[in-house]
NUNUMI-445922 format. One record per residue (C-alpha): residue number from 1; residue in three letters; x, y, z. Coordinates in steps of 0.2 Angstrom, whole numbers. Layout:
NUNUMI-445922
DOLUM   i  aa    px    py    pz
DOLUM NUM ALA     X     Y     Z
...
end
This chain:
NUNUMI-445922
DOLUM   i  aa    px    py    pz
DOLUM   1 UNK   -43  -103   -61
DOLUM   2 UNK   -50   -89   -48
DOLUM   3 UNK   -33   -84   -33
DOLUM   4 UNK   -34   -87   -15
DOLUM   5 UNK   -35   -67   -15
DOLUM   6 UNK   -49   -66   -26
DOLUM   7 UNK   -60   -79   -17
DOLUM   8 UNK   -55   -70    -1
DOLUM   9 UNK   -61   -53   -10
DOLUM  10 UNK   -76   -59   -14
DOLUM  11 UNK   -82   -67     3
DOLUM  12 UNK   -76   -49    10
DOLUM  13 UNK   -88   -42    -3
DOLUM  14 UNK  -104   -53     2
DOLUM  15 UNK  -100   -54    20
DOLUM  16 UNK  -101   -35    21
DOLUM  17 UNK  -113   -32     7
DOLUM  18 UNK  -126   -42    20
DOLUM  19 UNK  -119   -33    35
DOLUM  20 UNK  -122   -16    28
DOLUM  21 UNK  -138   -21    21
DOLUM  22 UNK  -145   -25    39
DOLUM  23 UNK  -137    -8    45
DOLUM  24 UNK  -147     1    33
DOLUM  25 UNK  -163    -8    38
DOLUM  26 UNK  -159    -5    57
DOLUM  27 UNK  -155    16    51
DOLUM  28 UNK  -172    16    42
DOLUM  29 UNK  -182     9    57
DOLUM  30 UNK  -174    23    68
DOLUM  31 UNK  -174    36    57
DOLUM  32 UNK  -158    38    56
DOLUM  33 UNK  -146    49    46
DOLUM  34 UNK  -137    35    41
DOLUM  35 UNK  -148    27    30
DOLUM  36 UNK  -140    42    18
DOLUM  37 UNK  -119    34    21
DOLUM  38 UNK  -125    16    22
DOLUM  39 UNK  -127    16     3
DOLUM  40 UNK  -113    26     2
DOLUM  41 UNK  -102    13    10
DOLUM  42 UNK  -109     1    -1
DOLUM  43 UNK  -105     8   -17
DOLUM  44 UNK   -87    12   -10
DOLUM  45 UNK   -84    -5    -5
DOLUM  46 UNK   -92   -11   -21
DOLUM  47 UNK   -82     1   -32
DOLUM  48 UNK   -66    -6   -24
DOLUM  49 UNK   -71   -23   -25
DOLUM  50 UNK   -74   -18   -45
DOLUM  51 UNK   -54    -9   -46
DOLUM  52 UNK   -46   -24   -36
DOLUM  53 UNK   -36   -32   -52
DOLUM  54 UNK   -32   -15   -58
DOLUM  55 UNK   -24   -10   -40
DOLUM  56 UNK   -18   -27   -36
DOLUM  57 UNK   -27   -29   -20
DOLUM  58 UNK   -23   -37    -6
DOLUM  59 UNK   -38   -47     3
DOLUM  60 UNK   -33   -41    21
DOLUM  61 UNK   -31   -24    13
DOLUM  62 UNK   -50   -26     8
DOLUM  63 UNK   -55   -32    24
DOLUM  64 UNK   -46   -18    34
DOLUM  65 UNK   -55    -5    18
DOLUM  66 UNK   -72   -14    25
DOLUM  67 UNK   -68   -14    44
DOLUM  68 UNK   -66     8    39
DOLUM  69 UNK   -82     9    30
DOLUM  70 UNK   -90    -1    46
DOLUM  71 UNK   -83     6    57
DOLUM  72 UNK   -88    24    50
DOLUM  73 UNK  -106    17    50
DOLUM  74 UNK  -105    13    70
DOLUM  75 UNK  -108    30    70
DOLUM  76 UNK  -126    28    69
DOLUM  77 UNK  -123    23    89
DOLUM  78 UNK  -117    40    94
DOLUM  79 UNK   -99    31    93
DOLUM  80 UNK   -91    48    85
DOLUM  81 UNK   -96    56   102
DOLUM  82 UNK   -84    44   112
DOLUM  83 UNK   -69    44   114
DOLUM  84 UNK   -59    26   116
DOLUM  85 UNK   -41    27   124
DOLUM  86 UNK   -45    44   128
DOLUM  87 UNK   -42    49   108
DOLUM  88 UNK   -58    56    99
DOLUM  89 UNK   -67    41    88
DOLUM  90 UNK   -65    51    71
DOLUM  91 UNK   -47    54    74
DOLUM  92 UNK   -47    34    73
DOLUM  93 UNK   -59    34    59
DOLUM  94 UNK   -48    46    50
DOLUM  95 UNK   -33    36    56
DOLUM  96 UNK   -36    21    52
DOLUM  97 UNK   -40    27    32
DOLUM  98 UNK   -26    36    30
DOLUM  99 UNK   -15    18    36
DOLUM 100 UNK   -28     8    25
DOLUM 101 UNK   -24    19     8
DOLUM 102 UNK    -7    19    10
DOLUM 103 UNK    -6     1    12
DOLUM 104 UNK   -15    -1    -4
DOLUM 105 UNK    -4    12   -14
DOLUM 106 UNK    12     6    -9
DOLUM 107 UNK     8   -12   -13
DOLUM 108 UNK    -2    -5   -31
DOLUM 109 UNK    13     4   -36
DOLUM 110 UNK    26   -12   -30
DOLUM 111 UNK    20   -23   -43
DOLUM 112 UNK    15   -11   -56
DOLUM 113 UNK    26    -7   -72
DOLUM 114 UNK    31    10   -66
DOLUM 115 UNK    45     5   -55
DOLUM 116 UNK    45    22   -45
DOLUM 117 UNK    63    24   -31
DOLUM 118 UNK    55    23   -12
DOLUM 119 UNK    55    42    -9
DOLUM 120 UNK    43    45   -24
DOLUM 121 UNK    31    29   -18
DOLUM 122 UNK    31    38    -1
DOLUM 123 UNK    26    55   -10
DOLUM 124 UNK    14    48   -20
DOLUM 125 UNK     7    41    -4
DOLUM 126 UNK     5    57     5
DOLUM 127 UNK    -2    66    -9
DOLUM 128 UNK   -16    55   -13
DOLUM 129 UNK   -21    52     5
DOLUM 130 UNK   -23    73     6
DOLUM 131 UNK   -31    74   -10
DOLUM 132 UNK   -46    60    -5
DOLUM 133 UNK   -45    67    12
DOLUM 134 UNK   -49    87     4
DOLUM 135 UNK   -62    77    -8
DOLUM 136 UNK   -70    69     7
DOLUM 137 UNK   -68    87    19
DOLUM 138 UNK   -77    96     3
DOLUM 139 UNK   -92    83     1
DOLUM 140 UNK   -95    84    20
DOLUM 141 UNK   -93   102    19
DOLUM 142 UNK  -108   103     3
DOLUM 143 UNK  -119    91    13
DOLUM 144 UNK  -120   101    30
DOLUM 145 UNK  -122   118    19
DOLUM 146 UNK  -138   109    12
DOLUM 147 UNK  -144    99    25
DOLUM 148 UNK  -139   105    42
DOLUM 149 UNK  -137    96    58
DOLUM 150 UNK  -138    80    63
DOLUM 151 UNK  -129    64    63
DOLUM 152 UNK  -119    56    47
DOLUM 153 UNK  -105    62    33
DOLUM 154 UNK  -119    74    27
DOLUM 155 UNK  -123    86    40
DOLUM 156 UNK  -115    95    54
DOLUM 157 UNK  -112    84    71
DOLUM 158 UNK  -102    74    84
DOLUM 159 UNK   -82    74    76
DOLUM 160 UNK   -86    90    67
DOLUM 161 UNK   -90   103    81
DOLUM 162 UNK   -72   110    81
DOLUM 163 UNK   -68   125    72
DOLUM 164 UNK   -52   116    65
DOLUM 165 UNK   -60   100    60
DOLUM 166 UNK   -55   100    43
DOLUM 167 UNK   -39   102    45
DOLUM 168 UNK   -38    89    61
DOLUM 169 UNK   -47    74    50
DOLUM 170 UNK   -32    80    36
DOLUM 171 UNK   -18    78    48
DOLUM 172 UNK   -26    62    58
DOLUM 173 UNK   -28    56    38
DOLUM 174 UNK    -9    60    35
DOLUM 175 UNK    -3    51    53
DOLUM 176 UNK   -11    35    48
DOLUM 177 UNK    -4    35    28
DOLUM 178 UNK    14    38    37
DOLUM 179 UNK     9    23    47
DOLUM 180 UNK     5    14    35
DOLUM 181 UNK    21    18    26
DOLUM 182 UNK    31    13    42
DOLUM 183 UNK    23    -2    43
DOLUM 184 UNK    24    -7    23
DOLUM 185 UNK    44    -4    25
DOLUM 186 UNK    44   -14    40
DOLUM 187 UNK    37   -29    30
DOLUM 188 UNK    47   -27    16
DOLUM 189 UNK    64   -28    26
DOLUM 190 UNK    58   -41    37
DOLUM 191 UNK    55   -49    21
DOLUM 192 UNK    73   -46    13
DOLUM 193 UNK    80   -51    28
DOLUM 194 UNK    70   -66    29
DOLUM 195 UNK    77   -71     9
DOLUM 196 UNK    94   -67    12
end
């Protein structure tokens, strides 16, 4: 008999299988770059969909994994050249991965048979938030070598201008997964507290 969590999963899955698919329509009809990462968000979305039972997710953590793809997407409407509450939107972007991934490590490694003491989840966390943040900076980097300017993951433009990108989206990656870690704990003690 099919979870609550896995139906939810699934409706995440469609509902955004079909709004990405009307995204990558729209970036075809103004020729935008975007038609290159709208597939890409697809696959991701599809590859995390495919791994849920082996990293236990959650369906709010799939939904808030979707929200980041889409909202990495918006781009194609000059979003990463604005700047909401005065912070630059791929700080955000980055920021809101980085919270993202940590929610799902912390929760994968909670109920996995490798019972690992809170300072080694927290590690684990940090490490591989950098390490798919330095695989991500390194694709970005091969794709605006080859291609060049423009908008999109693979070329140079808005939220990559700075000389210190890289190491900005690592560190704005890093502030969300500490976030996500303060906010993990916070659950899990209002939790305890609750039960006792």
């Amino acid at each position: 008999m099919e979870t609550n969590n896995n139906k939810i999963n699934r409706y995440i899955l469609f509902i955004f299988a079909f709004i990405f698919i009307f995204l990558e329509i729209h970036a075809l009809q103004i020729e935008s770059h975007y038609k290159y990462d709208v597939p890409m968000c697809m696959f991701l979305l599809g590859f995390v969909y495919y791994y849920r039972h082996a990293i236990k997710l959650l369906w709010l953590h799939y939904l808030l994994f979707a929200l980041f793809l889409f909202m990495h997407c918006l781009g194609m409407y000059e979003l990463y050249s604005s700047y909401p509450l005065g912070i630059e939107y791929d700080y955000w972007v980055h920021g809101f991965f980085g919270l993202i991934i940590a929610l799902v490590i912390l929760r994968s490694l909670q109920n996995s048979k490798l019972q690992f003491n809170k300072m080694i989840s927290i590690a684990c966390v940090i490490v591989i938030v950098l390490g798919i943040s330095a695989a991500h900076e390194l694709y970005e980097y091969a794709g605006a070598v080859l291609l060049g300017s423009g908008e999109g993951v693979l070329f140079i433009g808005a939220g990559d201008l700075d000389q210190w990108d890289t190491q900005k989206d690592m560190l704005n990656n890093v502030v969300g997964g500490v976030l996500g870690v303060v906010i993990h704990e916070s659950i899990e003690m209002r939790k305890k507290i609750m039960n006792n």
